[in-house]
C-alpha positions in Angstrom: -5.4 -32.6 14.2 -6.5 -31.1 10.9 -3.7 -28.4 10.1 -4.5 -25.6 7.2 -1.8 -23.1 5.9 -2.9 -19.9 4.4 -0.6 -17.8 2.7 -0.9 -13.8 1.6 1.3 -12.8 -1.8 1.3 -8.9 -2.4 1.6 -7.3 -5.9 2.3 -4.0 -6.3 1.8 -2.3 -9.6 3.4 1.4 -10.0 2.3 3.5 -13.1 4.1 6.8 -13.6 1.9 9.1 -16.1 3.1 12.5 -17.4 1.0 15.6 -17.5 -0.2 14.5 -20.9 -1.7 11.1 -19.7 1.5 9.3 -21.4 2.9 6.4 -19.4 6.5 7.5 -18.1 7.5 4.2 -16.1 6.1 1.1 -14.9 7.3 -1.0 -12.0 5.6 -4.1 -10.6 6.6 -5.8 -7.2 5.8 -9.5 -6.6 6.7 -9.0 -2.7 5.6 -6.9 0.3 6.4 -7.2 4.2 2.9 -7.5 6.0 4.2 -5.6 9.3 3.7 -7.4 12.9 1.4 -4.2 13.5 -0.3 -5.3 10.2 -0.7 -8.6 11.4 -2.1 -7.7 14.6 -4.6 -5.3 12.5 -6.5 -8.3 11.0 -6.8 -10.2 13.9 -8.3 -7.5 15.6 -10.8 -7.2 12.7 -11.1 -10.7 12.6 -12.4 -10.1 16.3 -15.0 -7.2 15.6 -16.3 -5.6 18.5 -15.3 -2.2 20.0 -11.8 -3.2 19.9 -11.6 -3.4 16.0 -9.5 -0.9 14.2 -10.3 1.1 11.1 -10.1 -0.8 7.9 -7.3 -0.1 5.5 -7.9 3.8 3.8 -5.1 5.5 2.8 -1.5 4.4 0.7 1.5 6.8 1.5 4.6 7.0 -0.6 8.0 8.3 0.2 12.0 8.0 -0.3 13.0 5.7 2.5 15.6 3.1 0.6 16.1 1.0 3.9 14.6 -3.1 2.9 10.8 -3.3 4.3 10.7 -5.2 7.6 8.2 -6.8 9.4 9.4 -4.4 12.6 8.2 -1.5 10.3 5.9 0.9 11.5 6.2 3.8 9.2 7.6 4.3 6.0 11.7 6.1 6.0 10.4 8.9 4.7 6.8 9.6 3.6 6.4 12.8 1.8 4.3 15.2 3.9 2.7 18.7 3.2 3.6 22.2 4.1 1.5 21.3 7.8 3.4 18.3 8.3 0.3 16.0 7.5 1.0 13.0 5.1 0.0 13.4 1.4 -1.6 10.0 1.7 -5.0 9.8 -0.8 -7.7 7.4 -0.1 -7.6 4.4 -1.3 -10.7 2.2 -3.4 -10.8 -1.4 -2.4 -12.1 -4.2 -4.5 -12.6 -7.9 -3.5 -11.5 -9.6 -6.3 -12.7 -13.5 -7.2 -10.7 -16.3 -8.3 -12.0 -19.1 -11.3 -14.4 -20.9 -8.2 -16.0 -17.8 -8.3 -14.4 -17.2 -4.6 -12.9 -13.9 -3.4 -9.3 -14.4 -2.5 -7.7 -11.1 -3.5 -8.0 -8.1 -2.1 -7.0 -4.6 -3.9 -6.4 -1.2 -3.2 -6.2 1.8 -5.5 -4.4 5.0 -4.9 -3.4 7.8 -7.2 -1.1 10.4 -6.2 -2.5 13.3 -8.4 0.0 16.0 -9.5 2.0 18.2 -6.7 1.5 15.1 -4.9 4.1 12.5 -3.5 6.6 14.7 -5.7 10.3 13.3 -5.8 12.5 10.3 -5.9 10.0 7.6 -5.1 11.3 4.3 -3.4 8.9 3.1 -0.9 5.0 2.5 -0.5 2.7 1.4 2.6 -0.5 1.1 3.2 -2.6 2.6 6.5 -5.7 2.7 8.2 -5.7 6.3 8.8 -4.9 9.7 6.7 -1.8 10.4 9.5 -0.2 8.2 11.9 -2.5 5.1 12.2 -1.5 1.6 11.7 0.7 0.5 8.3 -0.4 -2.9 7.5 2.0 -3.0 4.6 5.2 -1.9 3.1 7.2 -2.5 -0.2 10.7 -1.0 -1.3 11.0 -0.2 -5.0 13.6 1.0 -7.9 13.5 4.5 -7.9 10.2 6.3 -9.9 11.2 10.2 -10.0 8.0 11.7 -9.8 7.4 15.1 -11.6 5.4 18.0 -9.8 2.7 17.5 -13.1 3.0 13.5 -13.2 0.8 11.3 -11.6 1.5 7.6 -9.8 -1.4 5.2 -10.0 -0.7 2.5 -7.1 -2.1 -0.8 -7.2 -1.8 -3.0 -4.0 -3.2 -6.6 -4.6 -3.5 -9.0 -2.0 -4.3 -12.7 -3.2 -4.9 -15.6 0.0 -4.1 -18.9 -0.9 -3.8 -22.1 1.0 
């Protein structure tokens, strides 16, 4: 029997910009949990069909300090708006290739304009949906204290390797 491991590394990039375009604080973060449900997620679009969920669309930040888990299924706290929907933006995603000229990464793009995601910052995920929906990802961070006139430009990348 031919056996083949394949491997997925998450890097998150975090750039804090003040109101005047300045950069505040940068964080990166080498790893991510990919969640059960996240797991389950790209096996059913591995799958296709009527039974295949929405792709990843949407990032969500929030304050939850608890370590990411694979149990997860929501961030510990997302920030939400005065409705109680999530102030998750949509997210641009780029399939990125490697020196064979091969795409093994995958990245997602967020920004969190002002008067969004405003606070103590600890925790990102990713989702398929604006609220509820599947999180395919979460990552636990030092603290970024987000201004109401700052913005947080989120980069997700996801690199396959065997």
């Amino acid at each position: 029997m031919i056996k083949s491991e394949v491997h997925c590394q998450g890097l998150v990039s975090l750039v804090l910009r003040g109101p005047d375009g300045e950069i505040k604080q940068s964080i990166e973060k080498e790893h991510n949990i990919v969640t059960n449900a996240g797991l389950e997620h790209n096996i059913l679009l591995l799958k296709g069909g009527a039974t295949a969920p929405n792709v990843v669309s949407h990032m969500g930040v929030g304050t939850g300090s608890t370590a990411a888990a694979a149990t997860d299924t929501a961030l510990g706290s997302e920030f939400t708006i005065a409705s109680g929907s999530y102030e998750r933006p949509t997210v641009t995603s780029t399939v990125i290739n490697n020196a064979s000229n091969v795409g093994d990464s995958l990245q997602y793009r967020a920004t969190f304009d002002a008067g969004i995601g405003t606070g103590a910052i600890t925790e990102a995920g990713l989702f398929n949906a604006s609220t509820a929906g599947t999180m395919t990802n979460r990552v636990v961070f030092d603290v970024i204290n987000k201004g109401a006139n700052d913005s947080l430009e989120c980069t997700w990348k996801m690199t396959v390797t065997r």
